[in-house]
Every structure is written in C-alpha cells, then in structure tokens.
BAFI-452126 format. One record per residue: residue number from 1; z, y, x of N, C-alpha, C in turn; residue in one letter. Coordinates in steps of 0.02 Angstrom, whole numbers, plus 50000, padded with zeros to 5 digits. Atoms other than C-alpha are relative to their C-alpha. Layout:
N
NODE     i    n.c3    n.c2    n.c1   ca.c3   ca.c2   ca.c1    c.c3    c.c2    c.c1   aa
NODE   NUM       Z       Y       X       Z       Y       X       Z       Y       X    a
...
END
This chain:
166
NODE     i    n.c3    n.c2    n.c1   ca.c3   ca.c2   ca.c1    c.c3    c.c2    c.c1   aa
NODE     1   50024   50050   50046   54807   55748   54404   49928   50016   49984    x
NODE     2   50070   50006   50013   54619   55719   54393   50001   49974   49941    x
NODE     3   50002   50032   50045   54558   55672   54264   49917   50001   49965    x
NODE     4   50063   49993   50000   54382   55615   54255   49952   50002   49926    x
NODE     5   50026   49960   50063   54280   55696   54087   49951   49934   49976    x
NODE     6   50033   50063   50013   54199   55513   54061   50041   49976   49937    x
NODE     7   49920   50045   50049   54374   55461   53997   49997   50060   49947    x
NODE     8   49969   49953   50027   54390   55628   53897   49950   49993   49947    x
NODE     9   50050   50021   50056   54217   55608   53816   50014   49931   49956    x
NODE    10   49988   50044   50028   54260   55434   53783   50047   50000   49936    x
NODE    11   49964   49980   50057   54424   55498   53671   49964   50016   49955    x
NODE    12   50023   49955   50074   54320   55612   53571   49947   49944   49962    x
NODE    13   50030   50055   50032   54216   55453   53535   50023   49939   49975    x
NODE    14   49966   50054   50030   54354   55360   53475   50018   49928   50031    x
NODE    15   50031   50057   49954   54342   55236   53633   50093   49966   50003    x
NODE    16   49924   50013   49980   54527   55153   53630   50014   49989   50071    x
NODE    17   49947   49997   49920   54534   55104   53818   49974   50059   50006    x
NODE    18   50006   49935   49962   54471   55279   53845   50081   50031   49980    x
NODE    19   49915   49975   50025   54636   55328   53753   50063   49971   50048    x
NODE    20   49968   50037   49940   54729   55202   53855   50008   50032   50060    x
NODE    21   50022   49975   49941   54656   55258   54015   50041   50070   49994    x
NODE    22   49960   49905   50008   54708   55458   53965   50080   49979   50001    x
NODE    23   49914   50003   50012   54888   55410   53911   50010   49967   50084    x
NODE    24   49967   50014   49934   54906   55307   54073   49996   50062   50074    x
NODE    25   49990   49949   49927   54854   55444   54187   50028   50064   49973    x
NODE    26   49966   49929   49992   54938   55596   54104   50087   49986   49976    x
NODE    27   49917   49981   50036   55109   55528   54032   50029   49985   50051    x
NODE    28   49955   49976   49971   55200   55530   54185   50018   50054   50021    x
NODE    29   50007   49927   49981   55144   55715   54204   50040   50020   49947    x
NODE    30   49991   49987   50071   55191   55745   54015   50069   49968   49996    x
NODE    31   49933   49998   49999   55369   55662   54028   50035   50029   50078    x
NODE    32   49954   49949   49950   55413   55775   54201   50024   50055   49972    x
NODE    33   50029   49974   50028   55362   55890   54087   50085   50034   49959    x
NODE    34   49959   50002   50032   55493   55849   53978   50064   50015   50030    x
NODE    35   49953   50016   49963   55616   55819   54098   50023   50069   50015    x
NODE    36   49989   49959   49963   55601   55983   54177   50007   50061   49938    x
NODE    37   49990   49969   50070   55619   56063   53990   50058   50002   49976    x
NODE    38   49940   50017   50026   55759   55987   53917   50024   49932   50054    x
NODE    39   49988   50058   50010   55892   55851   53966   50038   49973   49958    x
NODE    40   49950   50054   50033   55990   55706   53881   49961   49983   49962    x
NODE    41   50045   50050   50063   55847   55657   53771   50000   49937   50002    x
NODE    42   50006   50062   49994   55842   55492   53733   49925   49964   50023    x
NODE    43   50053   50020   49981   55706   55379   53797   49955   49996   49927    x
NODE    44   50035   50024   50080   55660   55322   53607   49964   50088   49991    x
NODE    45   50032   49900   50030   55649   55547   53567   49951   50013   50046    x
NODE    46   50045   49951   49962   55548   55570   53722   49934   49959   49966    x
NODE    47   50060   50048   50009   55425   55416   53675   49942   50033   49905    x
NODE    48   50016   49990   50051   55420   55480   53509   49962   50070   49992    x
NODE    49   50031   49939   49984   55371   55673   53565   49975   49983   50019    x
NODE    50   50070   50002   49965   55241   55603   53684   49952   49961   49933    x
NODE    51   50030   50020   50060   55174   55491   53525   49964   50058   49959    x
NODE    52   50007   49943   50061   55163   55647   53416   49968   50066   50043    x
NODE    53   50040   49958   49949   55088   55741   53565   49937   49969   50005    x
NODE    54   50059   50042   49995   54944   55616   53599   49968   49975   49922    x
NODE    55   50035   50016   50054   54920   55588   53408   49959   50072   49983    x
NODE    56   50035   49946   50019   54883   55774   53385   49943   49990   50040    x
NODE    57   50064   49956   49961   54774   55808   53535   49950   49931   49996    x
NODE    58   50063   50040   50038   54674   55639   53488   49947   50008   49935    x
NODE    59   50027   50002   50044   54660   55673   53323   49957   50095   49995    x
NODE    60   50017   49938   49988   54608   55867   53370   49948   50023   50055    x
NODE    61   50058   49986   49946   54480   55838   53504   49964   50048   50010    x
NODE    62   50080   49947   50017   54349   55964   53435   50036   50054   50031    x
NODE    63   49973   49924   49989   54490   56097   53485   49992   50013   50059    x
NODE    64   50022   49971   49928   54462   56086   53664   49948   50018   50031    x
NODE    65   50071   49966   49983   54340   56189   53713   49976   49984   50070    x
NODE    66   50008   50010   49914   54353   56155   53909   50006   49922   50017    x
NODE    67   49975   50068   49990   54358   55972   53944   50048   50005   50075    x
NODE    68   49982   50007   49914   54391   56024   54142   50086   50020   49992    x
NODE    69   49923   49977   49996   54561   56100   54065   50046   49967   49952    x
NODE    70   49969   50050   50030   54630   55966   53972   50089   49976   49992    x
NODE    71   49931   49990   49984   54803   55950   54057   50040   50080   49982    x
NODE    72   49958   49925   50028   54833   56139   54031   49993   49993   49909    x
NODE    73   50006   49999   50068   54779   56097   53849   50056   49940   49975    x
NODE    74   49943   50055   50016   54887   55945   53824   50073   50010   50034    x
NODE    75   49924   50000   49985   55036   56026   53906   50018   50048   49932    x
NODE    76   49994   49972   50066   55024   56175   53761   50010   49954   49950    x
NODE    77   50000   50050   50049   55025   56026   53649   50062   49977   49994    x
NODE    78   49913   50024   49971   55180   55948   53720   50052   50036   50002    x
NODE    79   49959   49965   49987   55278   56102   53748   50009   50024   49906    x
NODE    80   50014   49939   50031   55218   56164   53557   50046   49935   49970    x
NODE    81   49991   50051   50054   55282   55971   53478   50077   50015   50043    x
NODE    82   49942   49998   49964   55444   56005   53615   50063   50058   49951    x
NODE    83   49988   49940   50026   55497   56158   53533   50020   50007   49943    x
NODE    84   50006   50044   50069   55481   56074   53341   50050   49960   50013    x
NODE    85   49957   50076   50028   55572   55941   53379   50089   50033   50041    x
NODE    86   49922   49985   49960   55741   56035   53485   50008   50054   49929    x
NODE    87   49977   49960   50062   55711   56154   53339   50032   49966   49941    x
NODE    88   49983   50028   50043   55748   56033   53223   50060   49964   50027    x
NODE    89   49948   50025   49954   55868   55958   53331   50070   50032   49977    x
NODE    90   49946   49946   50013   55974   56127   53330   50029   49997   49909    x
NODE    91   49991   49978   50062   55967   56136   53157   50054   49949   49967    x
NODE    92   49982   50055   50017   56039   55979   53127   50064   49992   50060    x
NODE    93   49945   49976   49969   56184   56056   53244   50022   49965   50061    x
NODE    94   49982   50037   49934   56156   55978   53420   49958   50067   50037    x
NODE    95   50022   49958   49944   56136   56095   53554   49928   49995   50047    x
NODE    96   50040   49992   49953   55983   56115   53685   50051   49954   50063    x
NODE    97   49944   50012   49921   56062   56021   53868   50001   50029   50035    x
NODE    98   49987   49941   49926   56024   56157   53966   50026   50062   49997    x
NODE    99   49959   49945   50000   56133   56276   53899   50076   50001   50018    x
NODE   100   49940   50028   49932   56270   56186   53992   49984   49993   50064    x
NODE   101   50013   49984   49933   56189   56196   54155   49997   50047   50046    x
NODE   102   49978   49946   49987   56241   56304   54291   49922   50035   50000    x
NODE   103   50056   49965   50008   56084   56444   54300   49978   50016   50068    x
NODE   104   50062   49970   49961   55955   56446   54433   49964   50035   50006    x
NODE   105   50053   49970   50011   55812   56531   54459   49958   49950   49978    x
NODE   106   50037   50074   49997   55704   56414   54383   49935   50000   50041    x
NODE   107   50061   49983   49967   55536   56489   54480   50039   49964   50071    x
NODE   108   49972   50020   49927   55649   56427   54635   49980   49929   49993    x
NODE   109   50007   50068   49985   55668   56246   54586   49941   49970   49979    x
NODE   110   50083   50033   50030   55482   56238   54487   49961   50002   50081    x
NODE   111   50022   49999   49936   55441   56281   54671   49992   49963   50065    x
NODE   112   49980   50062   49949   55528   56159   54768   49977   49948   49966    x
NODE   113   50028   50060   50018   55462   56036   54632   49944   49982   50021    x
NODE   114   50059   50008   49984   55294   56066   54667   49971   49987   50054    x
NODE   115   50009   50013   49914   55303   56060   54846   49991   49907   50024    x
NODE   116   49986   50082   49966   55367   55859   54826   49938   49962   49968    x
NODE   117   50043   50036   50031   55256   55706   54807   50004   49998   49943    x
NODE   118   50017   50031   50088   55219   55644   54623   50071   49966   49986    x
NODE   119   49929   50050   49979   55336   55516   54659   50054   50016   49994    x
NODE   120   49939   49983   50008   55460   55594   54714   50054   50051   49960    x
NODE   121   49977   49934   50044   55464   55745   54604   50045   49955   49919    x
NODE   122   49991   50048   50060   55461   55608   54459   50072   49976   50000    x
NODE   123   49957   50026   49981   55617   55527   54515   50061   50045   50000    x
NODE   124   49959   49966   49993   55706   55663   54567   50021   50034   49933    x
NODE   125   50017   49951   50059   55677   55778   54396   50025   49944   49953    x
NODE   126   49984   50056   50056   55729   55597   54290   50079   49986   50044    x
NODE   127   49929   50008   49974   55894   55581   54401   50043   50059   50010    x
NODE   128   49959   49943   50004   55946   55759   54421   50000   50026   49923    x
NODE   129   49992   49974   50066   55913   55833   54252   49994   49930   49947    x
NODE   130   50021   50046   50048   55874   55680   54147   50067   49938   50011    x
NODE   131   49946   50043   50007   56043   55584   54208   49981   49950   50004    x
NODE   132   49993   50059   49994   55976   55429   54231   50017   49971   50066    x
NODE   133   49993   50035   49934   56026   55290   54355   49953   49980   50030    x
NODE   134   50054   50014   49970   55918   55244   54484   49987   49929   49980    x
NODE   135   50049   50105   50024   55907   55038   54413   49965   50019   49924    x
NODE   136   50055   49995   50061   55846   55133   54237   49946   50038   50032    x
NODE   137   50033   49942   49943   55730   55254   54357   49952   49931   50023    x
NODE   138   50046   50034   49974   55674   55110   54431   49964   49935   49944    x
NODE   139   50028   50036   50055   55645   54985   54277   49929   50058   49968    x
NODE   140   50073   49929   50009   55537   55167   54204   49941   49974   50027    x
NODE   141   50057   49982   49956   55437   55160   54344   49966   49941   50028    x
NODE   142   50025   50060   49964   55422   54979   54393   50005   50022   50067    x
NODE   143   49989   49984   49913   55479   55021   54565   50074   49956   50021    x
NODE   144   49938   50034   49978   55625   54942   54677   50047   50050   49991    x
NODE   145   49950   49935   50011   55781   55017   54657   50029   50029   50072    x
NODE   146   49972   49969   49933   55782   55040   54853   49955   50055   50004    x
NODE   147   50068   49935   49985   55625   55146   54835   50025   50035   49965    x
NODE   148   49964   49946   50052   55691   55245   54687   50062   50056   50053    x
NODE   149   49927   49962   49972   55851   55274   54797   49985   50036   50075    x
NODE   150   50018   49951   49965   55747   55340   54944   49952   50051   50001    x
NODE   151   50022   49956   50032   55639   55429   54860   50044   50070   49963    x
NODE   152   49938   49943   50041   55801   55538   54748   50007   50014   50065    x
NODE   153   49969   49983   49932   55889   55545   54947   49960   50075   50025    x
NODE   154   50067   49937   49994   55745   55661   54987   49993   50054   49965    x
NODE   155   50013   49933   50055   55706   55746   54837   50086   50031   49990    x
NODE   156   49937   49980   50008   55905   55780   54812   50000   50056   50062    x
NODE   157   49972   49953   49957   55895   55863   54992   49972   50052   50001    x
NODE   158   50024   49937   49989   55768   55950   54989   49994   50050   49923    x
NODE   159   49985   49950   50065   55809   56028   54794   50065   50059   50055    x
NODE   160   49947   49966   49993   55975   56058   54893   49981   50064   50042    x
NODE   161   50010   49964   49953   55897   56145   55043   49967   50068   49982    x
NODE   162   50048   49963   50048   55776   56251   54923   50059   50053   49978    x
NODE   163   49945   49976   50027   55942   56305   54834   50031   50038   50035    x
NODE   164   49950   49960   49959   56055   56348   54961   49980   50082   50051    x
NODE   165   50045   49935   49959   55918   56460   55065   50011   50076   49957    x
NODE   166   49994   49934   50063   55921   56578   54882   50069   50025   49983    x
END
C-alpha cells in the first residue's frame, strides 16, 4: 500500500477528500488487519473500531513524525483501539474467537498470507477466519460472487498447502 504524502499532508490540513482518499486506500489493509486479529466481529464493531481508529490518527496528525511510515503508524493505532475494545468486550464476559481455534503457527499462515495477491489474501482472511459467505464477501467488496469464489478456491489451497508442508 502506497500511499502518496500529498494525501497525508492534505489530512494534516484538514482537506476532507484528502481524508476520503486515505480511508479509501488503507481500510481494506486495516480490516485484514482485523480479520487476521480476531474473528466473529460484527461488521457494525469492525466499522466502528476502524471509525475510532481514523478519528484518533486524524485528529493526532502532529504525532507522526514520519509521513513515509504512516501504515506502520496507523496499524499501532488500530491494533492499540483493537485491544480496548476486545478488552472491554471480555469484561463484559464474551470471549476473544480465537481461543477456540485449533493453534497454528501463526508466522506460518502470516507467511502464506503475504505471499497471496491483495485480493486474494482479502477474501480468503474474511472467509476463513471472519466466517463470512462468499455473496456477503462479495457484496463487501463489490465483486461477483464467481470472482469471490475463485479467488477463496486458491487462497483455501494454497493456506492448505502452506499448512500441511509444517
């Protein structure tokens, strides 16, 4: 994810499509993000953590010292509002979802994620951990639900193939 320092200056100047522009090119990074964190969140809880993620690091501009590192700065952001909100979650006596899942290595499958397109990582990471069906997968994404479904086919094999090798 590029992300050209025009748009980034523009935020800190209060520019709304510059805000626009940022949210459209980092929140599909920022809900994999999620995805690959926790699942069973609801769509409304994730919308509402990316909200409360993009309100901080808007309203906190001055804190980034690096503009070129922005995504590493807005994932700390995301992971720090992620953390707050399952904490509060727990407390309020609902479990984490991935303490029902069998245990990987996760360096294995962050590995095989990174290997796949955008695309397909996206897809795969919202249908394997995130439970959704591929016609909500594909409504998400504005995509067909034949593309969705050969896009997962793929990413499903090659998670599997990743897996089975370890």
């Amino acid at each position: 994810m590029d992300i050209d320092l025009k748009i980034i200056e523009g935020v800190r100047n209060k520019d709304a499509d510059a805000k626009k522009e940022l949210i459209s090119l980092t929140r599909e990074y920022l809900v994999q993000t999620i995805y690959k964190r926790y699942i069973g969140l609801e769509e409304k809880e994730i919308n509402d953590i990316l909200q409360a993620t993009y309100t901080y690091a808007f309203m906190n501009m001055d804190k980034l010292i690096d503009d070129a590192n922005f995504k590493k700065w807005i994932t700390v952001l995301l992971n720090k509002q992620l953390r707050e909100y399952m904490r509060a979650k727990e407390n309020s006596g609902v479990t984490t979802a991935l303490r029902e899942l069998p245990q990987y290595r996760q360096s294995d499958v962050d590995d095989c994620l990174n290997d796949m397109p955008e695309n397909q990582k996206t897809v795969t990471i919202m249908h394997c951990l995130g439970k959704l069906k591929q016609k909500d997968i594909a409504n998400r994404l504005k995509m067909s639900e034949e593309g969705v479904a050969r896009l997962l086919k793929s990413g499903k094999q090659k998670v599997k193939d990743v897996l089975d090798k370890k």
